[in-house]
C-alpha positions as CSV (number, residue, x, y, z in Angstrom):
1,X,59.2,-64.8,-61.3
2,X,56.1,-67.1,-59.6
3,X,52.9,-68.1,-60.9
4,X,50.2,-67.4,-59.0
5,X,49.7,-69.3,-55.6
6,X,48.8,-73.2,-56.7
7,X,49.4,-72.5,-60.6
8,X,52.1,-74.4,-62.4
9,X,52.8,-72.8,-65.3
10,X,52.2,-75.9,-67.6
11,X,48.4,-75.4,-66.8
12,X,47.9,-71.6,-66.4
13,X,44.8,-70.6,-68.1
14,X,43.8,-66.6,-69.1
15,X,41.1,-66.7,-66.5
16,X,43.3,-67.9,-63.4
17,X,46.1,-65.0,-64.7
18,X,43.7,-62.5,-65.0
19,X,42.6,-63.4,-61.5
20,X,45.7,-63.3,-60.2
21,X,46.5,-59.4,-62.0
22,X,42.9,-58.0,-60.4
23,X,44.1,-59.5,-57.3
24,X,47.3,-58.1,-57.5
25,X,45.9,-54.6,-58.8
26,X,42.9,-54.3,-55.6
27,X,44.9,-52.4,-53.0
28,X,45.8,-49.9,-55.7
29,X,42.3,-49.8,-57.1
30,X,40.7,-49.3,-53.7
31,X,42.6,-46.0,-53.7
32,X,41.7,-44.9,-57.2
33,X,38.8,-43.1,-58.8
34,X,36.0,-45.3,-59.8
35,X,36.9,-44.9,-63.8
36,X,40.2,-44.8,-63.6
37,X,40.4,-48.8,-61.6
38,X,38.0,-49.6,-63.9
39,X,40.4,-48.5,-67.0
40,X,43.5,-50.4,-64.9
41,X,41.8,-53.3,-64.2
42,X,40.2,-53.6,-68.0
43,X,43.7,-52.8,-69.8
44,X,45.6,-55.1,-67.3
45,X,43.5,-57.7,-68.3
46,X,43.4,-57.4,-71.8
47,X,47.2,-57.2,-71.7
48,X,47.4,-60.4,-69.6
49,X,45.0,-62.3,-72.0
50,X,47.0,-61.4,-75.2
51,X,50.4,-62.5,-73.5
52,X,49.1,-65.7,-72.1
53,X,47.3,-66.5,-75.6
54,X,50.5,-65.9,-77.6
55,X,52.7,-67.7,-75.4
56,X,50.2,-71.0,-75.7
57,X,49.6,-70.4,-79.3
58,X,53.1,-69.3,-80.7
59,X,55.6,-70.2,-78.1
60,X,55.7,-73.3,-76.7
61,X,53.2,-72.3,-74.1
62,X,53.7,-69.9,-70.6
63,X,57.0,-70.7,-69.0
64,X,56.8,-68.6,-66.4
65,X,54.2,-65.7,-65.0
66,X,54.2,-62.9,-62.7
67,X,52.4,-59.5,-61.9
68,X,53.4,-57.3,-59.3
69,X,52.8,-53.5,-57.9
70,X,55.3,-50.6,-56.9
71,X,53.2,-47.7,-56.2
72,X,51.2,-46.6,-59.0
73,X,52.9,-49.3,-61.5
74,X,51.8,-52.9,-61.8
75,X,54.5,-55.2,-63.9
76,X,53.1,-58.0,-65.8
77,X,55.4,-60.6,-67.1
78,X,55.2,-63.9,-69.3
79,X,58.1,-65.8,-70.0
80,X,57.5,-68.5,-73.0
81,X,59.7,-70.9,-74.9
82,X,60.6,-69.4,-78.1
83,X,63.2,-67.0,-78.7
84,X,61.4,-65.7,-81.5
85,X,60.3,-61.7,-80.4
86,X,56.7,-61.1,-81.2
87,X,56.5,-59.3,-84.5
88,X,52.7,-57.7,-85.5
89,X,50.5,-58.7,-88.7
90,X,50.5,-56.0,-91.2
91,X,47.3,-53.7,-90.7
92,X,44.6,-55.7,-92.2
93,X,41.5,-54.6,-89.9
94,X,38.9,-56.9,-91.8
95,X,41.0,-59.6,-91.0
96,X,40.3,-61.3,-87.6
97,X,43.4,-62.1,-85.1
98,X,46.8,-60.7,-85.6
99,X,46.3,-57.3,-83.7
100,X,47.0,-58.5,-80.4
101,X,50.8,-57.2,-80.1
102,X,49.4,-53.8,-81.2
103,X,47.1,-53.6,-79.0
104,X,49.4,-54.4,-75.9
105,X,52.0,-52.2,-77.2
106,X,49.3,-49.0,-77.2
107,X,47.8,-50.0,-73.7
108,X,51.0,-50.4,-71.9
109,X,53.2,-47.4,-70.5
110,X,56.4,-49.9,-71.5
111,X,57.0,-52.7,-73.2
112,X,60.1,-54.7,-73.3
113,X,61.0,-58.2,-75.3
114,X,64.0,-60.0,-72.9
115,X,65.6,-63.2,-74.6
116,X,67.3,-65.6,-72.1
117,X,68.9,-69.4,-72.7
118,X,65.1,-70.6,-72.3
119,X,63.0,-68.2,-75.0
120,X,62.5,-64.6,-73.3
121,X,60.2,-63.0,-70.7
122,X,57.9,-60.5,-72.7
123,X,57.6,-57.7,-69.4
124,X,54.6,-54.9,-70.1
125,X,54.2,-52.0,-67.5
126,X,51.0,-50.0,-66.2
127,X,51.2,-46.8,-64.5
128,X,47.8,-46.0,-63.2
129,X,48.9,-42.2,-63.1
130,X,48.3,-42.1,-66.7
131,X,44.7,-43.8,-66.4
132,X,42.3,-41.1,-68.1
133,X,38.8,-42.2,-69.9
């Protein structure tokens, strides 16, 4: 797993990974329909800012962070320092925060939680095929 180019994981900020996923996502997109890049490109970065966020605010900040493209799928994937799985808030929607492991559960084709001796790599996939507005 990399950071993007001139990142060090210690000061990764949303913005520069969300850059780096639209980056990462533009050859695909170019090929695409109009809505259905847009719908990529908005989930991808939704996804990206909810992992990045929970690893600085509940596990000892990004370790590690990647996002690559086979085909029609782009991988994301955040590695932080806790062992600790993410676990969702119980459904309370007039309380704010708390919803953002539901929300990248529902926007991502896959989702898997992978513990190692460091804390664990949280690795969400995208395939554009199933893009529809």
């Amino acid at each position: 797993m990399a950071t993007p180019p001139g990142h060090g994981t210690t000061s990764l900020t949303c913005p520069e990974a969300r850059s780096h996923v639209r980056s990462v996502l533009q050859p695909l997109c170019d090929t695409l329909p109009e809505q259905q890049a847009a719908l990529l490109q908005q989930d991808a970065c939704l996804i990206t800012s909810e992992l990045v966020t929970n690893a600085m605010l509940h596990a000892g900040g990004v370790r590690e962070f990647d996002a690559g493209l086979q085909g029609q799928v782009l991988t994301i994937r955040v590695s932080d320092h806790s062992t600790t799985p993410p676990t969702p808030r119980p459904h309370a929607p007039a309380v704010p925060g708390g919803h953002g492991w539901l929300v990248v559960q529902r926007l991502s084709t896959d989702v898997s939680v992978e513990p190692d001796a460091h804390g664990k790599t949280i690795r969400v996939t995208l395939d554009a095929s199933r893009m529809t507005g």
